[in-house]
N, C-alpha and C positions, 0 to 999 in steps of 0.2 A: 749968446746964451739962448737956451730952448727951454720953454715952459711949457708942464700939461697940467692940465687943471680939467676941473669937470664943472660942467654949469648950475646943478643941482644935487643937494646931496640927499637923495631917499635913504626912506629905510634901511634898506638892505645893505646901502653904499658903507652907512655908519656902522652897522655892524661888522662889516668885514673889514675895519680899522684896516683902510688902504691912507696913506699919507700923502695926499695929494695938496700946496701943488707940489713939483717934483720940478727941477733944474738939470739940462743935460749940455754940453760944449759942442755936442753936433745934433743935425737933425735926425741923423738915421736913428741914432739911440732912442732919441726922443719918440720919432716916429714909430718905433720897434716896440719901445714901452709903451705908448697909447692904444697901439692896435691891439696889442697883448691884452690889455684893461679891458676896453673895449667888447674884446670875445667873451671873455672872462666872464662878465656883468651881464651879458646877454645869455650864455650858459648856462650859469650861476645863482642868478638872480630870481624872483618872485613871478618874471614874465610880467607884473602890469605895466612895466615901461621897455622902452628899446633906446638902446644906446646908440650912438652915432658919429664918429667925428668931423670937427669943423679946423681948418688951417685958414688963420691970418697973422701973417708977419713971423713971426719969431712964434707964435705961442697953437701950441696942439689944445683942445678942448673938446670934453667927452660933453654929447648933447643930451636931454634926456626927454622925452616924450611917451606921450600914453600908448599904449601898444592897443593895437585894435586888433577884436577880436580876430581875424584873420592871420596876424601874428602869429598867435599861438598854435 
């Protein structure tokens, strides 16, 4: 079993009632789904954080950090 979860849930995360975490029986789906998120929330989103992810073990995870002005 594959898990994506996200590390922090901002603002913006909780408005756009995404259902995380989410359970997948391989990694590509899994993988397939996080990158998808991922883009998504970085597109999508308010710009003050930048999304990221991080792989250990079985479990995908969206990172979240303050986006520096150079970002934007």
């Amino acid at each position: 079993m594959y898990t994506i979860d996200i590390e922090k849930r901002c603002g913006c995360f909780k408005r756009d009632d995404i259902d995380l975490p989410k359970n997948f029986e391989d990694a590509k789906n899994a993988e397939y789904e996080v990158l998808k998120l991922a883009n998504h929330m970085n597109a999508n989103y308010c710009k003050k954080h930048r999304f990221f992810l991080t792989k250990e073990d079985n479990n995908f995870t969206i990172m979240v950090e303050l986006a520096s002005s150079q970002d934007l």
